[in-house]
N, C-alpha and C positions, 0 to 999 in steps of 0.2 A: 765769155758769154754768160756765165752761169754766177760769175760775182756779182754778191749782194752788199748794199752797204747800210749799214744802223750805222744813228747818232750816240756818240756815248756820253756823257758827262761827270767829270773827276771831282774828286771831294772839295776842292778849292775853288770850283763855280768855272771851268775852264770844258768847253766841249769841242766834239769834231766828230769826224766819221771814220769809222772802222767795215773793215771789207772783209767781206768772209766766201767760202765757196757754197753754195746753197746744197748743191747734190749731195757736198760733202758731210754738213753738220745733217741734211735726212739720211744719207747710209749711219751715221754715228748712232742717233738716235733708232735707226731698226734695227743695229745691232744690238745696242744696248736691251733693245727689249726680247728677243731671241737669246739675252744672258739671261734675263729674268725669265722666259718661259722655259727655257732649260732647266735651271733652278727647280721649275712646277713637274714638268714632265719628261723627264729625264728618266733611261732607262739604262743597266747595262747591257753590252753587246752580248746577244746569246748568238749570233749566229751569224753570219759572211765570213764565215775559215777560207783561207786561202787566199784573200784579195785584199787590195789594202785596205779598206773599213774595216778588215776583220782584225786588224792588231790595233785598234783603239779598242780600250773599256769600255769606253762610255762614261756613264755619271748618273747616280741614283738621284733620281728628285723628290718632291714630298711626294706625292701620289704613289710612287711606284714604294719607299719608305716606308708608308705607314698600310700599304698592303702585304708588303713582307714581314713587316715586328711590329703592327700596329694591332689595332680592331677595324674590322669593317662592317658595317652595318646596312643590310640592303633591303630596300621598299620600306623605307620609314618615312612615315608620316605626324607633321606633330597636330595635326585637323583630328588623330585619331584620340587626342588629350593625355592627361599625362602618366598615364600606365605604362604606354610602351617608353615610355620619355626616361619612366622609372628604372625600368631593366636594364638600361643603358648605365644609369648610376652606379649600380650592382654593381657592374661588372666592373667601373672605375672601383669600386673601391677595392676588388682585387688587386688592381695593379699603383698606380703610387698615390691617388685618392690624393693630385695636384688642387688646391682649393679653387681657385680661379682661373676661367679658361677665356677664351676666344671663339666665339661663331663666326665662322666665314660663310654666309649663306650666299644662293642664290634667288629669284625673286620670288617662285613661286613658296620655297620654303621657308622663306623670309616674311611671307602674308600669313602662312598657317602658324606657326611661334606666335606672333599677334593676334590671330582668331585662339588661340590655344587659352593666350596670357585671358585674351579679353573674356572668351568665354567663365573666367574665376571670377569675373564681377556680373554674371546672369542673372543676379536674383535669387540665387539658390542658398542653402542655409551655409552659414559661414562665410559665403561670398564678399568681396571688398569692390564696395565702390572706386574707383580709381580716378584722383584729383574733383571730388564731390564738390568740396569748398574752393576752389582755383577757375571753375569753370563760369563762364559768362557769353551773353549774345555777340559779342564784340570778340573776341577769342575762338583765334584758330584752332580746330577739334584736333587733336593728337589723337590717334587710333594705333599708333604703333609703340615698343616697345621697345626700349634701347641695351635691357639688360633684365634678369631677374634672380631669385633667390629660390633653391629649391636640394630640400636637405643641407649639408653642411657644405654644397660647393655654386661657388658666384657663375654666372656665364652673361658674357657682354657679345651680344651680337653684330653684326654691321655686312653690308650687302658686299658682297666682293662680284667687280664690274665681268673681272675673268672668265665665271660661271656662266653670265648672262650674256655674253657679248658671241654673238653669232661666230662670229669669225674663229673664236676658240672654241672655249667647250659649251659654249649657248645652244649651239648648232647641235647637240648631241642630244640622244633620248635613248630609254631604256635601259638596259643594267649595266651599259658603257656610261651613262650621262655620271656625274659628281654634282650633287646636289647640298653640299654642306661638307666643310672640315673643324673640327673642334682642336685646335690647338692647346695646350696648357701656357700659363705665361708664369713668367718668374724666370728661372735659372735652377741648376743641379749641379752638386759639384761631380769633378772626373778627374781621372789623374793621368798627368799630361806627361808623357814619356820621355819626352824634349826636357822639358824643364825640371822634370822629379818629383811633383810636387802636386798637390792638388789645387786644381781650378775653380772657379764658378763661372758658368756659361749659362748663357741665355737657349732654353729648350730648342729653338729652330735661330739657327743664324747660316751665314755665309763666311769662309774660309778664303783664303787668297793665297796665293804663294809668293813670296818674295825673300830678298835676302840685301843685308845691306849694299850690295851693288845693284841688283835689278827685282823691280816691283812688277808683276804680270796682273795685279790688281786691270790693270786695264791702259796698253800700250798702245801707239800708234803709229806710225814711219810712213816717208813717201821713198818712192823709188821711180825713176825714168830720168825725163830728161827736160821736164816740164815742172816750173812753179816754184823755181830756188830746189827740184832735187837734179842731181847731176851722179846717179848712180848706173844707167845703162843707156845704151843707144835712143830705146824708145822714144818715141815722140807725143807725150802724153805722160799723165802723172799720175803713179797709181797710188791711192790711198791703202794703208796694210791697219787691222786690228786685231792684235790678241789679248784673249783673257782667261788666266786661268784658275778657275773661282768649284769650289762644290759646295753643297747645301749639304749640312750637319742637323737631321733629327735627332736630339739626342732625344733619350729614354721616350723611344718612339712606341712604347705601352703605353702612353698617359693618351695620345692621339686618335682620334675616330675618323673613318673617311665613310661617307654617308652617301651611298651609289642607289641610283632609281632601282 
């Protein structure tokens, strides 16, 4: 009752229908996304001694990363201009003073960076008109800002839906809410104990475990008695998914988590 079918068509102009289990490709897809919020907010187990939750680890995610080896930075606002923006600099340049970075904002911080940017073209001495000669009646007004320059390091913004979407962390306020992550981008090298040698890795990536017999990258199996599985009595087919993946912040000093 719950098979769907899509038309496909092959490179050689030849089509048909394929059938697929509806319920099954949306559990795939919510799991898949519960890998990626894991990934986000992932903690280790500090506590259920004695019962079986209590012998898993867990799994550090960025949030909880760049609160333990990172900087945090709380009740910033960039509406305030860019003094407090500056101090923030500072202190990168204590730690690996990465050139170019990442803004993951959420909305409201995301309007004040563009009132911040826009307020440098007021009128005031030194100020820069922005796109004077580009502009026209007919031409859609840009008011936002997709990146800027300030001291010797770049930062490229862009709104991350995560923040803003109720359902995760939208729904949050006050000094639990996460209003902004600044990532560094590039790569660092590290020396990799497996192989002996030194690396170059990208500052935030995801790990997988596998080995030339089995990939846990992301597996799936049926079992019962139903749908071509013929592994137990059951009368019914149960879909199975494991994945066994962790998020790597490396040199999680170059990283800022920017809390209401």
């Amino acid at each position: 009752a719950q098979i769907g079918w899509v038309e496909v068509a092959t490179e050689d102009g030849a089509s048909g229908y394929l059938w697929y289990l509806k319920a099954e490709s949306e559990t795939r897809l919510r799991f898949e996304d519960h890998l990626e919020m894991a990934m986000v907010e992932g903690e280790y187990n500090q506590g259920a001694t004695g019962t079986a939750v209590g012998t898993l680890p867990g799994t550090e995610g960025l949030f909880a990363a760049i609160q333990s080896r990172g900087n945090v930075e709380v009740g910033f606002t960039a509406a305030a201009g860019l003094d407090e923006f500056d101090a923030i600099l500072k202190n990168l340049d204590t730690q690996g003073a990465i050139e170019e970075n990442m803004l993951f904002l959420q909305r409201q911080t995301a309007l004040d960076f563009d009132d911040m940017l826009a307020a440098i073209s007021g009128g005031s001495a030194g100020g820069t008109a922005f796109g004077l000669f580009e502009n026209s009646e007919e031409m859609a007004l840009n008011l936002g800002f997709s990146g800027f320059r300030r001291g010797s390091y770049d930062f490229y913004k862009t709104d991350w839906k995560y923040l803003n979407d109720a359902s995760t962390r939208g729904g949050i306020v006050g000094i639990n809410s996460i209003e902004e992550v600044l990532v560094p981008a590039g790569t660092s090298t590290v020396y990799d104990q497996v192989l002996g040698t030194n690396i170059r890795r990208p500052f935030l990536h995801v790990r997988y475990r596998a080995s030339q017999a089995d990939d846990r990258r992301m597996k799936s199996w049926l079992t019962g008695s139903a749908g071509g599985a013929f592994t137990s009595t059951l009368d019914a087919m149960e879909v199975n998914f494991l994945s066994e993946r962790c998020l790597v912040t490396q040199a999680a000093n170059n990283f800022v988590l920017f809390k209401g």
